[in-house]
N, C-alpha and C positions, 0 to 999 in steps of 0.2 A: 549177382554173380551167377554163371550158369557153364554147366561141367562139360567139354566137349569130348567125346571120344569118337573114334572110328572105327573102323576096321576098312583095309584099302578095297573096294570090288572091280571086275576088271571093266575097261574102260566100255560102255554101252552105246557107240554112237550109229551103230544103224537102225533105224525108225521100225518098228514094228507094227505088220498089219493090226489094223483096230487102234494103235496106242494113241493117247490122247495129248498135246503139251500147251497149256493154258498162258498167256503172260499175264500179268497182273503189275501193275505200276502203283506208289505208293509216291505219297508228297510227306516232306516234316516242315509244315509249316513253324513260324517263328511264334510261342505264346507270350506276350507280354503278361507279365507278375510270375514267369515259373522263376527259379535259380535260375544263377546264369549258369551255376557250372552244377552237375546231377550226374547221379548214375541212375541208369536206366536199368531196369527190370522186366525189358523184354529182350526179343531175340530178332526183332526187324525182319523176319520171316525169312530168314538167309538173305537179304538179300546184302546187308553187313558180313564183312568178310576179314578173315586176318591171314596175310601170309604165314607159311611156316614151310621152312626147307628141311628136305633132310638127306644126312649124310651119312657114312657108313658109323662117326662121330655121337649120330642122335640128333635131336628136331630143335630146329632156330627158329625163333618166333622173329619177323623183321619189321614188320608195322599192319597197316590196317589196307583194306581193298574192298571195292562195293562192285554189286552188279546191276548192268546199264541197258542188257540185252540177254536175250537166252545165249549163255556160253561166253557173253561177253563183260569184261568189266574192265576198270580205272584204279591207280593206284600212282602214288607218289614215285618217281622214275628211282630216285636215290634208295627204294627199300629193296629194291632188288639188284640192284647195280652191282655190288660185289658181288654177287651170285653170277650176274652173266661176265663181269671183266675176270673172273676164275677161272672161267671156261666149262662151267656147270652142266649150260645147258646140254643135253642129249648122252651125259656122261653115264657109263653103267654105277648103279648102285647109288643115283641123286638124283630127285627130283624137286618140284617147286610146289607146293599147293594152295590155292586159296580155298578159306574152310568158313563157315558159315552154319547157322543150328536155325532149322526150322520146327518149334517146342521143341522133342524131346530127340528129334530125327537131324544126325549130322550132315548136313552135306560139304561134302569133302570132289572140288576142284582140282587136277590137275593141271596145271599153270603149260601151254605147247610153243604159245610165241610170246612175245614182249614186243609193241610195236611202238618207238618213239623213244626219247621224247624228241622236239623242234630242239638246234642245236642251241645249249643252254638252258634250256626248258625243265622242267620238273614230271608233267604229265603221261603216263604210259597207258598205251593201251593193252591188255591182257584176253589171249582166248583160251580159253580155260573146255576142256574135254570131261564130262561128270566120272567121279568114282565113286559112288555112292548108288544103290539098286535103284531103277527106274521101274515103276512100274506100267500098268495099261494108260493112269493118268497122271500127268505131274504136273504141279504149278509151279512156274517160275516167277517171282516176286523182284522185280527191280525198281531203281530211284528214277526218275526223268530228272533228264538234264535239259538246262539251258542255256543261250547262246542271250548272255545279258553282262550289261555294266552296272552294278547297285550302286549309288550315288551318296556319298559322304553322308554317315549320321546313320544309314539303312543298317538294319538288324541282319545281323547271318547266324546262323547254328551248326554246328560242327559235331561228327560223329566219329566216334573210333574207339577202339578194341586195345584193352589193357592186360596183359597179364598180371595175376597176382598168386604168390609172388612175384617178382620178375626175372625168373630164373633163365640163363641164355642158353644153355644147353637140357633138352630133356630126351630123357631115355625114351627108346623104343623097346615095344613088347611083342612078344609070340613071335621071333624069331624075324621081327623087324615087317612084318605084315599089319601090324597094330598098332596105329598115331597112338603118341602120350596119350594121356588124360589130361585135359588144359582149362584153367579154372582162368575165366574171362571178364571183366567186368567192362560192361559196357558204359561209355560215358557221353555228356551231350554235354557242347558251352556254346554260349549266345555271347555277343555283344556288336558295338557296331562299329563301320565301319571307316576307320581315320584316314585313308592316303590311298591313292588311288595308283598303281604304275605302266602304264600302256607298252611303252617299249621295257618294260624288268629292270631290274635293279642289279649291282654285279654279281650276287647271288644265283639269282634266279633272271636269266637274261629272257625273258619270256611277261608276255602280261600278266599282271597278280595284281595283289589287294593286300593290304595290310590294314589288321584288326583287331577291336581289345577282346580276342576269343583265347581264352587259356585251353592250352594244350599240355595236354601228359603223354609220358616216351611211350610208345605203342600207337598213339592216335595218327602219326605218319602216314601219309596215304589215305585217311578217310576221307570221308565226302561234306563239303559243304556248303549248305543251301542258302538261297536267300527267303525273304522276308513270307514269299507265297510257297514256298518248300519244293523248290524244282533246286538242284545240283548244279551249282554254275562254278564250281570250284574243288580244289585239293589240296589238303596241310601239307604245306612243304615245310616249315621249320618256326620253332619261334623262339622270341627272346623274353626274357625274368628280370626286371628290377629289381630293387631292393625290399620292394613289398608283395605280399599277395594279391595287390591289386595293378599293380605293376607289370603289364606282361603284354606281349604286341605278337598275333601269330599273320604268316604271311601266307596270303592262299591263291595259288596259280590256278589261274582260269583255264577253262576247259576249250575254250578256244581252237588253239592249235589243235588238239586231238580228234575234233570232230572230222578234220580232213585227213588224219593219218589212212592209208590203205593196208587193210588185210584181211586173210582168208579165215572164219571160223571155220573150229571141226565138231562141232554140236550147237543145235541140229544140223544134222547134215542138210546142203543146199540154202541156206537161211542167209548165208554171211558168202557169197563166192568170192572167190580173188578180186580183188580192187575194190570190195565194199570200204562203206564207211559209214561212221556214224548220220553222217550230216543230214542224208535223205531224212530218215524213218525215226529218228532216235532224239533230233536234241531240238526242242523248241524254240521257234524262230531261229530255223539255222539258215537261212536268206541271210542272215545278217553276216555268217562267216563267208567269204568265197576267194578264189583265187582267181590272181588278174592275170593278164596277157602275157605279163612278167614272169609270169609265176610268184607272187609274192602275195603275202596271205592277207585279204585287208576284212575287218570287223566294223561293216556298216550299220549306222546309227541316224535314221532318217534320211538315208541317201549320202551321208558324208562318212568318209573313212575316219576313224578315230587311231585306227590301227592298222600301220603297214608294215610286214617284214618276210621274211623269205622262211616259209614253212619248213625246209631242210630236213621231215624224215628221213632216217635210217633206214634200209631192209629191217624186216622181222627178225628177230632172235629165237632162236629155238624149233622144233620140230617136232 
């Protein structure tokens, strides 16, 4: 368990002469003999992330989010959705943030666009502007992702951010410039993979996977890897049997997102208008592309496995 607090700083995103900004990519590969299901006692170097809104009401914690890129990250579309169908975004006196603890040092994300998901889809993409002090050097620590199909029986590992207790409302302090205190327990569950869905399920009308990976309410939105620990997925939802062993979580490929287009605002110039993951960011992303059609196909030794009309949304927020 590890104690987050903050305090908001204001937003630092012009580059200063001398300053240094490092990226650093991390894999969670899968270990045969750990649990399947653990909490973890580290802190994933920020680059694990948990939303949390706030209102004039006090701070919502909504689910889990990672980062994929400096300023950029991923998050299950449904943990922010009533936030943006509210009319939140840009409103005085609300904002969105994804928060993350690198040791003892919070870093605190404000959340500017929301871009996606494919219609039906679960997957969004998030640019996030730092509020937290930047100094002459900083390292940013994110997951690689990839552009992959694990194959019936393959191992995945799943990460996300739990409160405890789980309380839904929490107070703000010093006159509302001061995040809660938010006591986090990080979790990790393995298991492998039963059902495979190319064109989604009526759910989730997008490609996913379904898994015997147990999930707890907060892990929403986390990331999850496969067998070599690159990111080829997101918890969108899971179901409970009658037993502890009993449990099937569905996890929507990263897929579509890699073509989503939007502009980062930290580091400035890094992410310009029309970026996308696809180039720089997600391994073997050859594989995702779009045709003539415009429709999104996910090549697999030259053959499509997967075809359907990509359908971003403009960006949300500002």
């Amino acid at each position: 368990m590890s104690e987050v607090l903050g305090t908001l700083a204001e937003p630092d995103l012009a580059p200063r002469i001398g300053q240094r900004i490092r990226t650093e990519s991390i894999l969670v590969p899968f270990e045969p003999g750990e649990p399947r299901h653990k909490l973890l006692d580290q802190d994933l170097r920020g680059a694990l992330l948990f939303i949390e809104s706030i209102t004039p009401d006090g701070a919502h914690v909504h689910g889990s989010a990672f980062l994929v890129a400096p300023g950029i990250a991923l998050t299950a579309w449904h943990t922010i959705r009533d936030w943006q169908e509210a009319g939140h975004f840009g409103m005085p006196n609300h904002a969105i943030f994804a928060v993350g603890a690198m040791g003892d040092e919070p870093r605190l994300w404000e959340v500017r666009t929301c871009c996606g998901p494919m219609a039906g889809g679960d997957v969004a993409v998030l640019t996030l502007a730092p509020r937290f002090p930047l100094g002459d050097e900083i390292t940013i620590v994110h997951f690689d992702l990839a552009a992959a199909l694990p194959p019936l029986g393959a191992n995945l590992t799943a990460l996300g951010s739990r409160l405890d207790p789980p309380d839904e409302v929490l107070p703000l302090g010093a006159g509302g410039e001061e995040l809660p205190t938010v006591s986090l327990v990080t979790i990790a569950s393995s298991g492998p993979v039963v059902d495979r869905y190319l064109t989604g399920i009526p759910r989730i009308q997008a490609p996913c996977l379904a898994a015997e990976v147990m999930t707890d309410g907060g892990m929403s939105g986390g990331p999850v890897f496969d067998e070599h620990g690159y990111v080829i997925g997101v918890i969108s939802e899971s179901i409970r049997g009658k037993t502890a062993d009993d449990y099937i979580s569905f996890v929507s490929l990263i897929w579509p997102s890699a073509v989503f287009t939007f502009e980062g605002v930290w580091p400035r110039g890094m992410f310009p208008a029309g970026s996308t993951l696809r180039e720089r960011w997600v391994r073997e992303g050859w594989r995702i592309t779009v045709t003539a059609t415009n429709e999104l196909a996910f090549l697999d030794g030259g053959h499509p496995d997967f075809i359907g009309p990509p359908n971003p949304p403009p960006a949300i927020g500002g």
